[in-house]
C-alpha positions as CSV (number, residue, x, y, z in Angstrom):
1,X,-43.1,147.1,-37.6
2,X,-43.3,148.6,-34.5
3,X,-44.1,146.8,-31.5
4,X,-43.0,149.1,-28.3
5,X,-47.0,149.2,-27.0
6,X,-46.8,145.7,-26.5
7,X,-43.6,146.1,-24.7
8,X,-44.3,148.7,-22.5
9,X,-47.8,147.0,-21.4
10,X,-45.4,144.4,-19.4
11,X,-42.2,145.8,-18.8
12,X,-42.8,149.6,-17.8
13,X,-45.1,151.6,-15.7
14,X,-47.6,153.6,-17.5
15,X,-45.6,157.3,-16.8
16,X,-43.1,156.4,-19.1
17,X,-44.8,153.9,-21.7
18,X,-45.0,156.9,-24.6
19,X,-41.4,157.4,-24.3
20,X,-40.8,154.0,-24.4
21,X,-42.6,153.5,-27.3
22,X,-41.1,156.3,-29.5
23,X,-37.5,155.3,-28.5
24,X,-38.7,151.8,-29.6
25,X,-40.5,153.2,-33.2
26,X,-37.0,155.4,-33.0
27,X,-34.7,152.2,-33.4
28,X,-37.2,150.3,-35.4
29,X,-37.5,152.7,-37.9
30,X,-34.2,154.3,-37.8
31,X,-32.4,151.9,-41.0
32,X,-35.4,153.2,-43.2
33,X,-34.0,156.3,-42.3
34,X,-30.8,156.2,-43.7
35,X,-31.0,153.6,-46.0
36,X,-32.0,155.5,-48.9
37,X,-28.6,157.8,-47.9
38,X,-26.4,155.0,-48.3
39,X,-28.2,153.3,-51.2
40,X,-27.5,157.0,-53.1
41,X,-24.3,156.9,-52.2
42,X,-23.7,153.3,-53.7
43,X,-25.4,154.0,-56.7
44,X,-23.7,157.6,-57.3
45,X,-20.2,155.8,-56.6
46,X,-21.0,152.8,-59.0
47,X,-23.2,154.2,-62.1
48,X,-25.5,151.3,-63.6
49,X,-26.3,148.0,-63.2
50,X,-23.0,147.5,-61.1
51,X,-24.2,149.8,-58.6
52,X,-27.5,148.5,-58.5
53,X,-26.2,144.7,-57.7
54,X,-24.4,146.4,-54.9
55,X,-27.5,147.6,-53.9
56,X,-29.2,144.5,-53.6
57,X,-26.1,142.5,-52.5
58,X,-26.4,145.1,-49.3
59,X,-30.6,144.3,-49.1
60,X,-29.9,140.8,-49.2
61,X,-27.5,140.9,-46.2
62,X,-28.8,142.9,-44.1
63,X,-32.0,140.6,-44.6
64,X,-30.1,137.9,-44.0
65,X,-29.1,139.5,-40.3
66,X,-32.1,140.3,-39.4
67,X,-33.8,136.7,-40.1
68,X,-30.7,136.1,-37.7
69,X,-31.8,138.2,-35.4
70,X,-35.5,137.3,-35.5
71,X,-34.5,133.6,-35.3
72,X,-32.4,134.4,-32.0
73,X,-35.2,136.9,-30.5
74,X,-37.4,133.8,-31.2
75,X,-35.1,131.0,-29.3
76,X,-34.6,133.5,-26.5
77,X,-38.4,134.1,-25.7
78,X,-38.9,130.2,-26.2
79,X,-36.5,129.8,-24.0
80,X,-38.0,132.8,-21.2
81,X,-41.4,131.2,-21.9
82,X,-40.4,127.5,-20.8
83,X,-38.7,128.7,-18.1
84,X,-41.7,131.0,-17.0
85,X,-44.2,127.8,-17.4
86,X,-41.3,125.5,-15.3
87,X,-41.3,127.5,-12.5
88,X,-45.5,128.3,-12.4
């Protein structure tokens, strides 16, 4: 999931790679953190199967953000990448 190494190979100067890396792994990983948090608190605040469509209401939103997210990180570095090529 996380991808910082490749980041920092290109973008920082090797002093500072690690910490680049763990505040990338930091962000990346940080929802897996809490997640279960909030999923308790859904499911303790709506017992049964109500609470667990809640659950999965939230899982499918936030999945549909992130394919979002992926599709605009994707026509961004298209984008960087042609423009790259255009003026090599």
């Amino acid at each position: 999931m996380c991808s910082g190494r490749r980041w920092t190979r290109s973008a920082s100067p090797n002093q500072v790679s690690g910490t680049a890396f763990g505040i990338a792994c930091l962000v990346g990983y940080a929802p897996g953190m809490f997640a279960f948090l909030v999923y308790g608190a859904i499911l303790d605040a709506n017992p049964g199967a109500a609470g667990y469509h809640l659950v999965f209401i939230l899982m499918a939103a936030l999945a549909l953000v992130g394919a979002g997210v992926a599709t605009g990180l994707a026509r961004v570095a298209r984008a960087y990448r042609t423009a790259a090529v255009g003026e090599g």
